[in-house]
N, C-alpha and C positions, 0 to 999 in steps of 0.2 A: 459653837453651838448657837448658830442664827434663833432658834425656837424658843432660845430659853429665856428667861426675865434674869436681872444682876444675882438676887438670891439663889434662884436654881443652878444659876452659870458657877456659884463659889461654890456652892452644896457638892457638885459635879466633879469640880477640881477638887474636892476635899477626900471625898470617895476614890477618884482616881490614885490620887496620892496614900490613902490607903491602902488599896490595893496592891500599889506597887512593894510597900513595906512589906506588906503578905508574903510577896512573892520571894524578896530579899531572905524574908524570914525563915522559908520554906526552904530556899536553896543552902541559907545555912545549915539549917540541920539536916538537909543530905550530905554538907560537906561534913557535917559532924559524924553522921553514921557513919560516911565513908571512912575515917577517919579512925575512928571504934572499931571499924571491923579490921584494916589496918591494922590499929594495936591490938585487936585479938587473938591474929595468924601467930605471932611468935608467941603468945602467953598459951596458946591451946596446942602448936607443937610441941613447948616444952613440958606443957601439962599430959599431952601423948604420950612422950617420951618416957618420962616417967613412972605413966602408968602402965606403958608397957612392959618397965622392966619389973613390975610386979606379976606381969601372966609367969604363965605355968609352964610356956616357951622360950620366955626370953633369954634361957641360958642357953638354950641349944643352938647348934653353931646350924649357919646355912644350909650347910650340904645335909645335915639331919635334916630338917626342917622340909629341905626339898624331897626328900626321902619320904617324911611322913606323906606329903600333897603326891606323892607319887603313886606311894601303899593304898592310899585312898581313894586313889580313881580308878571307880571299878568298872568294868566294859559295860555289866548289865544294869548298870547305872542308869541306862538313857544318856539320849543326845539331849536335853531340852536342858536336866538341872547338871550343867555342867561345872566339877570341883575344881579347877583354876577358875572359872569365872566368880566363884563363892569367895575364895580363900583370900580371892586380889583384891576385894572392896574389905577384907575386916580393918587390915591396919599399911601403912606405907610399906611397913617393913616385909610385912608376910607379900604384899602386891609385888612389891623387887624380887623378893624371890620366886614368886609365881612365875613371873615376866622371864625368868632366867631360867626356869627348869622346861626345857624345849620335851621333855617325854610328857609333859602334861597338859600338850597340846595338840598332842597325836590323831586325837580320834573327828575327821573332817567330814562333818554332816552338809549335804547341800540340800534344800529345799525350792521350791518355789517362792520365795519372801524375801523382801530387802531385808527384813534383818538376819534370816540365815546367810544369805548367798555375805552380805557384812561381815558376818562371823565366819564362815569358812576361811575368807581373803585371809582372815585375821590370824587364824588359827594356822592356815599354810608357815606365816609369816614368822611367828612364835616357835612353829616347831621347828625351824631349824635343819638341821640332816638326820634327827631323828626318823625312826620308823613309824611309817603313817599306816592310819586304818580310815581307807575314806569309804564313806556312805551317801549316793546320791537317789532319793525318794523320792522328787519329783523336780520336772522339769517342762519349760515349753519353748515352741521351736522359737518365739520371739523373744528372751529374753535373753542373757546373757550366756547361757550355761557352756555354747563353745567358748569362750575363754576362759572357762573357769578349769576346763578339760584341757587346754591349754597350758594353764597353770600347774595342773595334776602330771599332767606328759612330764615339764621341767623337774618333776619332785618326784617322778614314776621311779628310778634308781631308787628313793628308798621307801617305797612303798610295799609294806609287808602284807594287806589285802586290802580289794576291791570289791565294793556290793552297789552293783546298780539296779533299784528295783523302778525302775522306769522306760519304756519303749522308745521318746523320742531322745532321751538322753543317753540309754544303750548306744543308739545308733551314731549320736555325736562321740562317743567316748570310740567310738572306733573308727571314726574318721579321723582324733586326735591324740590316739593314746600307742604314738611308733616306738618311745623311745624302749631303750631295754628295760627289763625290771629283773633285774637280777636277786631283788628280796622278796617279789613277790611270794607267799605262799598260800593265799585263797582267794579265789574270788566266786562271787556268788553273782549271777546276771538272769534279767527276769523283767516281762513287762509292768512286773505292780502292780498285774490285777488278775481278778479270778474270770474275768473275761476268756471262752476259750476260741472266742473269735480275733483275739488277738496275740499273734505270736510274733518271736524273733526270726529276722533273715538276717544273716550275715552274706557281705558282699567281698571281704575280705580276710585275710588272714587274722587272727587274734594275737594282739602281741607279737607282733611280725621281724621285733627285732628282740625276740626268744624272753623266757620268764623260766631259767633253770630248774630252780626250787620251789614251782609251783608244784603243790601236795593235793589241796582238795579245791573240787570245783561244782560248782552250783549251779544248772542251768535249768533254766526253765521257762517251758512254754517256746522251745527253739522248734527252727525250723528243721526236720531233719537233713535235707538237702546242705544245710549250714553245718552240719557235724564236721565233714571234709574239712572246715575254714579252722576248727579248735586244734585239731590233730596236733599242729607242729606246735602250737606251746605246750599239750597236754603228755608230752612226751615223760614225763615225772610224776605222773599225776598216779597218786595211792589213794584217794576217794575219790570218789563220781557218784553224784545226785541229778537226776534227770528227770526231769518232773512234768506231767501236760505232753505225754509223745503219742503221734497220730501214727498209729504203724496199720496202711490203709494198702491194699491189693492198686497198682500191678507188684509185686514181690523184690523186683531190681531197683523199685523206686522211692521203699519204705524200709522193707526187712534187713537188706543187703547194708542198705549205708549205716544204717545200726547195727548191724553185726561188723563192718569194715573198720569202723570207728570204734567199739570193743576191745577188738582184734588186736588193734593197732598200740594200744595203751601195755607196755610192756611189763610195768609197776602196780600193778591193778591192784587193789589187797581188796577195797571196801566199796560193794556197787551200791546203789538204790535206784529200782526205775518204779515210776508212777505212771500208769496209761489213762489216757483218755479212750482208747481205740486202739484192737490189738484184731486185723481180721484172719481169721486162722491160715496157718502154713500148716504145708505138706510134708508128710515124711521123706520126701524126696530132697527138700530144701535143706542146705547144710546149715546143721548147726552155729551156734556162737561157742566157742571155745576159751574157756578162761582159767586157764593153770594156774595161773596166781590169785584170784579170788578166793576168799575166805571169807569174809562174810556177804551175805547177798539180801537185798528185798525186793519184794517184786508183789508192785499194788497196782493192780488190774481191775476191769469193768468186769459184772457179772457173765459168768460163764466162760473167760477168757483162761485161769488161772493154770488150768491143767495143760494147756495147748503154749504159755507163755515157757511153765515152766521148764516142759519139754523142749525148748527151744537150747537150752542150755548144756553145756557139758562143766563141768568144776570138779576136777579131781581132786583139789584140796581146799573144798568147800568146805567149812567147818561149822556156820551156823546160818538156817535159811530162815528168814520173814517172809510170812505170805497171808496175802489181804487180799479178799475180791470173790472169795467162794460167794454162793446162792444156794446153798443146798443141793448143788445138781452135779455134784463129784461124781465121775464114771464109777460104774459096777467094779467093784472088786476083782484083783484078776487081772488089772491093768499092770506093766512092768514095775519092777522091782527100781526106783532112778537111784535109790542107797547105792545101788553095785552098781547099775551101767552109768549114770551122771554125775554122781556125788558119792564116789566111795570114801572120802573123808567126812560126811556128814557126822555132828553128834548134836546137836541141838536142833531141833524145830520150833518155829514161833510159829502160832495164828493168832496174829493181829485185829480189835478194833472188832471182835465177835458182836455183833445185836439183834438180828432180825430173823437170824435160822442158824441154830446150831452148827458147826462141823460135823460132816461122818466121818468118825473116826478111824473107822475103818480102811475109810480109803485113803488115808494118811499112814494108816498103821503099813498098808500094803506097798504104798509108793517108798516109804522110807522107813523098815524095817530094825533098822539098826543104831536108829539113835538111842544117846544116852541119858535124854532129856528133852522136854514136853513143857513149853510154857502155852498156856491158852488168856488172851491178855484180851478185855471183855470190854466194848464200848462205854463211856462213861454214863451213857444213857441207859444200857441194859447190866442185867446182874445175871445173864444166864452162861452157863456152862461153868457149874461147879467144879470141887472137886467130888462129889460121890459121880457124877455124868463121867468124868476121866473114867473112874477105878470100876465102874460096874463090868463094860466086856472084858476088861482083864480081871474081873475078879472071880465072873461066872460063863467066860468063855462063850459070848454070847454078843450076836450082830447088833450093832444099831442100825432100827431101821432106816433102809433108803427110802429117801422120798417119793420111787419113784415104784415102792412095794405096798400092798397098804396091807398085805397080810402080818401073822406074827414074825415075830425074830427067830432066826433058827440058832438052837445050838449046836456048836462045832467043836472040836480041839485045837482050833489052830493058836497058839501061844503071842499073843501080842505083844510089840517089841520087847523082844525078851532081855535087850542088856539096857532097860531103862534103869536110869540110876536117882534121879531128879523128876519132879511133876512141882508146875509151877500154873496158880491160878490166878486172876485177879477180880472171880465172881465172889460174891456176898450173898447170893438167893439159898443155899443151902445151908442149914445150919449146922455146927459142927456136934457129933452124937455120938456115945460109944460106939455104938456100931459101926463107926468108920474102924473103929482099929480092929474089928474081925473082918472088915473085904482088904484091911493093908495086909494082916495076915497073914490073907490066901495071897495076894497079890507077889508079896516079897517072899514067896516059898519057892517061885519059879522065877524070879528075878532080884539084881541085886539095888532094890530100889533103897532110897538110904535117909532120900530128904525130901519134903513135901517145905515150898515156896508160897503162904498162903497170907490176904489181907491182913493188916493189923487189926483192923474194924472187926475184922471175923472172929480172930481169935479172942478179942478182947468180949463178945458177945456171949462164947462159947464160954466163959469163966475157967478161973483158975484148977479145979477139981476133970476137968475134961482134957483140959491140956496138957494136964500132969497125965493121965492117963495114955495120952497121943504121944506125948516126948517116949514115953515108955517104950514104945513101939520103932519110933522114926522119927528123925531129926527136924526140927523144925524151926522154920528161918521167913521173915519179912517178904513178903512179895517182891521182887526185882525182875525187870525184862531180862537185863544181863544181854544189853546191846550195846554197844560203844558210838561212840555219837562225835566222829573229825568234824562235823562242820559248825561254823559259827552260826551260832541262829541271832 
């Protein structure tokens, strides 16, 4: 230190030499810490240990244990708080077991995110030859997700369902999804969004090297020209949900491949189709024919509903949903489809009622011979009671068409006369003695037995009125009394 005078120059070295002591001093006590934490690890595993065998588990042997982490992953859970990820950080022992019980790693969500796509890898990994349930939500063409589909193909043997609700990752999962799947039994495919300018093409066969045991399937927003490509796996298939279909004139190039693909499905038990666009066919155009459906829905654009449902033939239809009226049901007098389309009908649903009434009448007339009438009322509206049901059956008397503005005529004609059931889900009427003089008249010409009405309503309606209504006819909780194959 040229600058400095003898004082300053020793001052300098005195500081410096301090400082190094510092430093000395410093590094000891990290070797000290280190050191401490060192002899912490065995004094807190056995203090672990210990306290473990004080839980409320530590007598039960593994395979319980994996038992319980099994009972408790429940599907509708959610992907995000996943219970093997919980159960594996409480203590070592419950994580070994975690880590060992490959059904509790079943369920393979992919996302867009390094840390899902992380955890999916993982989760493959973990489960083992177990039966998977994978889920992929979104995806982009630059990221990994062909190899992740990749991965899924090698595990597809035991793959028990598939939900891809995304367009560019559909489209990869069937560029990489040949091998067999012999456990497949659902899958649900769809672009993931309500977009309806975005739909599915398939260029290939689905499952191409066959999916025996597929049961139910979920498609939506497909291209119908793509139907052809489902055919040969859907050959087992006892549910179909079809949802976003554009069924658009010339007639060979929209009506036909959905009616061929219908047709084609051998096992059919349970349909549902949702239209965006349904432009009307001819009576000249052959029907869809479906012998083995039983249950059916069919949710259509306004005005389409009547001209959809006629498309169909179902001799052992047993309960129809339908959604999509406007108020604009043809005049009474239109065929009888109880006897020519659906001679096994017994139940009717209308669906999702808000912004105009059903005419009942033209229900009554289409399908004479059911044994039961549920009217299931948008969450937003409370109309179409029960006094709205029971009035033309109680006083033999039209409801007016929209399309009459004069009064209602009375008639004799006897509305469904083997009803046995009426099931409501409106709350705008309130429940009053005088229902149980138009039940009655009602159940004097029929064998009506139970009325299906809100709890809300009846709890309204107090105890003194209900007692009074039980007197009359059975009464029971509101239920659609729809069965519901597909995983939501």
């Amino acid at each position: 230190m040229p600058g400095l005078n003898g004082d300053q120059r020793r001052r300098a070295l005195l500081l410096s030499k301090r400082l190094e002591d510092i430093a000395a001093a410093r590094h000891n006590l990290v070797l000290q810490i280190e050191d401490l934490d060192e002899q912490a690890k065995p004094v807190q595993l056995e203090f672990n240990v210990l306290h473990n065998l004080n839980a409320a588990t530590s007598n039960l042997p593994d395979e319980s244990l994996a038992m319980i982490f099994e009972a408790g992953a429940f599907p509708e859970s959610g992907f995000r708080q996943h219970l093997g990820v919980l159960v594996s950080h409480v203590s070592s022992r419950w994580r070994r077991v975690a880590l060992a019980t490959p059904r509790l790693w079943t369920r393979i969500a992919w996302q867009n995110s390094p840390e899902w796509k992380a955890r999916a890898i993982t989760f493959l990994q973990r489960s083992k030859l177990a039966p998977l349930d994978v889920t992929v939500l979104q995806s982009q063409p630059e990221d990994s997700t062909p190899n992740f589909f990749q991965s899924i193909n090698s595990h597809l043997g035991h793959c028990r369902s598939l939900c891809v609700e995304d367009a560019e990752g559909l489209a990869e999962a069937m560029k990489h999804l040949s091998n067999a799947a012999p456990l497949l039994s659902s899958v649900n495919l769809g672009p993931g969004t309500k977009d309806h300018n975005v739909y599915i093409v398939l260029h290939a066969p689905l499952f191409p090297s066959g999916a025996p045991h597929l049961k139910t399937a979920q498609l939506h927003s497909l291209d119908i020209d793509s139907l052809q490509f489902v055919q040969p796996a859907f050959k087992s298939i006892t549910s179909l949900r079809l949802t976003s279909l554009w069924i658009d004139p010339p007639i060979e190039e929209a009506y036909l491949p959905l009616r061929n693909a219908l047709m084609a499905l051998p096992s059919l038990h349970h349909l549902e189709l949702q239209m965006n666009s349904y432009d009307e066919i001819h009576a000249t155009d052959p029907p869809i024919v479906l012998p083995t459906v039983q249950y059916m829905s069919l949710n259509t654009p306004p005005g389409c509903l009547d001209v959809v449902t006629c498309s169909f033939i179902a001799e052992n239809l047993l309960v129809l949903s339908l959604e999509g009226w406007d108020g604009q049901e043809l005049e009474i007098g239109v065929e009888d489809q109880s006897t020519l389309r659906f001679p096994s009908l017994e139940h009717l649903i209308l669906t999702q009622i808000k912004l105009r009434l059903p005419w009942l009448d033209a229900y009554a007339r289409r399908f004479p011979d059911i044994k039961r009438l549920t009217c299931q009322v948008h969450p937003e509206s409370e109309r179409c009671g029960i006094e709205y049901v029971l009035f033309p059956m109680c006083f033999t008397q039209n409801h007016e068409s929209i399309v009459d503005d004069g009064p209602p005529e009375v008639d004799e004609w006897n509305r469904w006369p083997n009803l046995e059931v009426i099931a409501t889900s409106a709350t705008d009427t309130p429940l009053h003695p005088g229902i149980c003089l138009k039940l009655s008249v009602v159940k004097s010409c029929r064998p009506l037995r139970k009325l299906m009405l809100p709890d809300t309503l009846c709890a309204q309606a107090g105890a003194d009125i209900m007692a009074q209504l039980r007197e009359y006819i059975q009464v029971e909780s509101f239920s659609l009394d729809w069965p519901m194959p597909f995983l939501e």
